[in-house]
C-alpha positions in Angstrom: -3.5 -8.0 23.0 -0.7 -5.3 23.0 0.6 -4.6 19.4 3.5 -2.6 19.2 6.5 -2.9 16.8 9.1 -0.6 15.3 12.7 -1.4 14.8 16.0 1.1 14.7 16.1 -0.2 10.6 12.5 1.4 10.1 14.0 5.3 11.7 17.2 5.1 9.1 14.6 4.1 6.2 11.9 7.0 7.3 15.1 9.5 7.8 16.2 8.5 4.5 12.6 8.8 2.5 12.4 12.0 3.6 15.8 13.2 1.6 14.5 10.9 -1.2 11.0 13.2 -1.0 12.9 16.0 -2.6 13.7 13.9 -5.8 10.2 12.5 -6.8 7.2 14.0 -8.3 4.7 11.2 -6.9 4.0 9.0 -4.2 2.5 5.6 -5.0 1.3 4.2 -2.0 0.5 0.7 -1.3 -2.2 -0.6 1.4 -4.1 -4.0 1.9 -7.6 -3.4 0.3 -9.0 -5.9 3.0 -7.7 -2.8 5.7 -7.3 -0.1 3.5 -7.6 2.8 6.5 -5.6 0.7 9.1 -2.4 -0.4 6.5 -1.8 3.6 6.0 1.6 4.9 7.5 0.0 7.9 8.8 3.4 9.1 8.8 3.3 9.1 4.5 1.2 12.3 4.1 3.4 14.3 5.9 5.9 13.3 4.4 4.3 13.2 1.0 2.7 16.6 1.1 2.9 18.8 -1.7 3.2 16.2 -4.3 0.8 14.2 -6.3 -0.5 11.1 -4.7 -1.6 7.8 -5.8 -2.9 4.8 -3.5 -2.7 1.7 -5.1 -5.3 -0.7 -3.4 -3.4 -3.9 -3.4 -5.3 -7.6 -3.1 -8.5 -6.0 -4.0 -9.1 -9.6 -4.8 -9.6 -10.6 -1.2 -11.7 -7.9 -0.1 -15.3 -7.1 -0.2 -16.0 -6.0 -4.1 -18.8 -3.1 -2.8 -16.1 -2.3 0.2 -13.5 -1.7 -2.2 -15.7 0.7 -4.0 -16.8 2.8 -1.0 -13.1 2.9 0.1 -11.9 4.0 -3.4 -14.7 7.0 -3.5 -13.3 7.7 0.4 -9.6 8.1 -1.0 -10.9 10.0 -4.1 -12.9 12.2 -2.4 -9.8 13.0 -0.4 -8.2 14.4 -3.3 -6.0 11.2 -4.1 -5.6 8.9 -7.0 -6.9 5.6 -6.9 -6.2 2.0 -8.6 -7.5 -1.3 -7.3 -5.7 -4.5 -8.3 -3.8 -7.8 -7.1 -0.5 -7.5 -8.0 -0.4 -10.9 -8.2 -2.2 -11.9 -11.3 -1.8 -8.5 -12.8 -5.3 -7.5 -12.5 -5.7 -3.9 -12.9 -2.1 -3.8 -13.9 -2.9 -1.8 -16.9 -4.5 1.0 -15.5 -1.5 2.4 -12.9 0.4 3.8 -16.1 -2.6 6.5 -17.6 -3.8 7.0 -14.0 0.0 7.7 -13.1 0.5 10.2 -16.1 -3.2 11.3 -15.0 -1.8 12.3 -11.8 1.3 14.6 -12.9 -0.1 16.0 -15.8 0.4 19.6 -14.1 4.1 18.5 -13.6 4.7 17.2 -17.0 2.9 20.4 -18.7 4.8 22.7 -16.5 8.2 21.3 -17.8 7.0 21.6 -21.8 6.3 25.4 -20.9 10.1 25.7 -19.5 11.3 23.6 -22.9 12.1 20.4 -20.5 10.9 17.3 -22.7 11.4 13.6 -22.0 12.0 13.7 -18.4 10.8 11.1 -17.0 8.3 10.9 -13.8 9.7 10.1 -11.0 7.7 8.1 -8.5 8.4 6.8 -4.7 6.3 3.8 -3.9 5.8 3.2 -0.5 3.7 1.3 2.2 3.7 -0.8 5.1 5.3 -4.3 5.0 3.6 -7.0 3.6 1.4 -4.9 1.1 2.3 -6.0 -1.8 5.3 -3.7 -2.8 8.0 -5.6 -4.4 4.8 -8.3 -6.0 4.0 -4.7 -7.3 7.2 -3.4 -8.2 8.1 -6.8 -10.1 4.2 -7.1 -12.0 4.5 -3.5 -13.2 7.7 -3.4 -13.9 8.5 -7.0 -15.3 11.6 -7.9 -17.5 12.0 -4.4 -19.0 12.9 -2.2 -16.5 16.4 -1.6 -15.5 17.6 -0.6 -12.3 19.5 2.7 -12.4 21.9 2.9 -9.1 20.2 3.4 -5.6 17.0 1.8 -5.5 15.8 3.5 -8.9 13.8 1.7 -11.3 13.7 2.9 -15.3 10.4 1.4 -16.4 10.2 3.1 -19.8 11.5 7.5 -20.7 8.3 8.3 -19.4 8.5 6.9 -15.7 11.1 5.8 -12.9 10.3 4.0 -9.9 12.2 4.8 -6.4 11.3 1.6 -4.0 11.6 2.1 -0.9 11.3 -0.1 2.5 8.0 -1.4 3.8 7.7 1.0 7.2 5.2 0.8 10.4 5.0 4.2 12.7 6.4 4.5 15.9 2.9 4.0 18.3 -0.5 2.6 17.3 -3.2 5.2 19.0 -5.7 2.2 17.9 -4.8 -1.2 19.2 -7.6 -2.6 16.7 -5.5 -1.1 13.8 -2.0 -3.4 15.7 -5.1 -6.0 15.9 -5.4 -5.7 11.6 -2.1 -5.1 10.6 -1.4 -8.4 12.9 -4.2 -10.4 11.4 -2.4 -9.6 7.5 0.6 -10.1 8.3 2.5 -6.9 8.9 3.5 -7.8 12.3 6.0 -10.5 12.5 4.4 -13.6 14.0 7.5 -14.2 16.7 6.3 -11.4 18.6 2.6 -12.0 18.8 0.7 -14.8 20.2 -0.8 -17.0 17.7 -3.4 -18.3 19.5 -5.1 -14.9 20.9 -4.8 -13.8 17.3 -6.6 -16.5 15.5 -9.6 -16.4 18.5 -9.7 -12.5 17.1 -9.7 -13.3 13.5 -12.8 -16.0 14.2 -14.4 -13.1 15.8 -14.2 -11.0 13.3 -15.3 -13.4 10.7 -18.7 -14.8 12.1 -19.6 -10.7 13.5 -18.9 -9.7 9.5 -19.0 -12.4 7.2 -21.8 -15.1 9.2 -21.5 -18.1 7.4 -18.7 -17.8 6.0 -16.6 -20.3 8.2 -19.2 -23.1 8.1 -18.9 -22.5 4.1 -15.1 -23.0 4.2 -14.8 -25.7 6.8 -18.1 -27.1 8.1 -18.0 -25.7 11.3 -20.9 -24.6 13.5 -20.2 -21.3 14.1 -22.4 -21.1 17.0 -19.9 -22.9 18.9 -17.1 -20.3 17.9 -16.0 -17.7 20.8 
């Protein structure tokens, strides 16, 4: 299977991030914790270089635990920031806000030296669609937060929120990384075919997780492709 996918909206939104850039003092970015590498905009570090950075592992629910704690050393060890949750039930919730302050301590110290007190951090979440973003946004945020003009988000004095629109790059190098991003549902389904996908996904499934589909549906997996 061919996986390719990037309409004109996703240029203006990528053209119009990188003005936004200039405003912010950290980038939250969103991936699938079930695909951590392969749901990363390789575009995003580019663009987010020079500025504190924060990758939120969304859905850390339906990945491997022991995966999720490898990939969280991986990004660590990389020099980022890192927060597992699901956005969902709030799990992890609680954590973002420290780690966040955590992250732009330099920033916020560096504006008490120049006599600059209560400005808030300003943060630009971004990530591929279907990450998690606005279940994100929403769960963080909740009923407090007001939203300031542009896509701005006032959580509390401390900390603003720019959101931004989920965004694929222009070419996948890897067709296994189209193959993931397909199988969670970054790639809308009207341009792929269904059945090729799902024969993939069963592949997947009894190679790394044997067992698993005659636990869910009582299938004999030897009979799968």
């Amino acid at each position: 299977m061919q996986f390719q996918w990037y309409p004109g909206h996703m240029t203006k939104a990528k053209r119009q991030m990188q003005e936004d850039i200039k405003l912010i003092d950290l980038v939250i970015e969103l991936v699938d914790a079930r695909i951590p590498l392969s749901s990363r905009n390789p575009d995003i570090d580019e663009l987010g270089k020079n500025k504190a950075r924060l990758i939120i592992m969304n859905k850390s629910d339906l990945s491997d635990e022991n995966q999720n704690k490898e990939w969280a050393a991986y990004f660590k060890k990389m020099g980022y920031y890192v927060v597992g949750l699901d956005a969902r039930t709030k799990t992890g919730m609680k954590t973002v806000t420290n780690v966040v302050m955590e992250a732009c301590k330099e920033k916020i110290e560096r504006d008490r030296r120049r006599g600059i007190l209560n400005r808030p951090v300003r943060a630009m979440v971004v990530g591929i669609p279907n990450v998690g973003k606005s279940t994100f946004i929403n769960s963080y945020a909740g009923k407090a937060c007001a939203k300031t003009g542009k896509q701005w988000i006032r959580l509390n004095k401390n900390l603003e929120l720019l959101d931004t629109p989920g965004i694929l790059w222009p070419k996948f190098e890897d067709q296994m990384v189209g193959l993931r991003l397909a199988l969670i549902g970054a790639i809308k389904d009207e341009i792929l075919n269904i059945d090729e996908l799902s024969l993939e996904l069963i592949k997947v499934l009894t190679r790394d997780y044997a067992g698993i589909l005659t636990d869910r549906y009582g299938v004999d997996e030897t009979q799968t492709p």
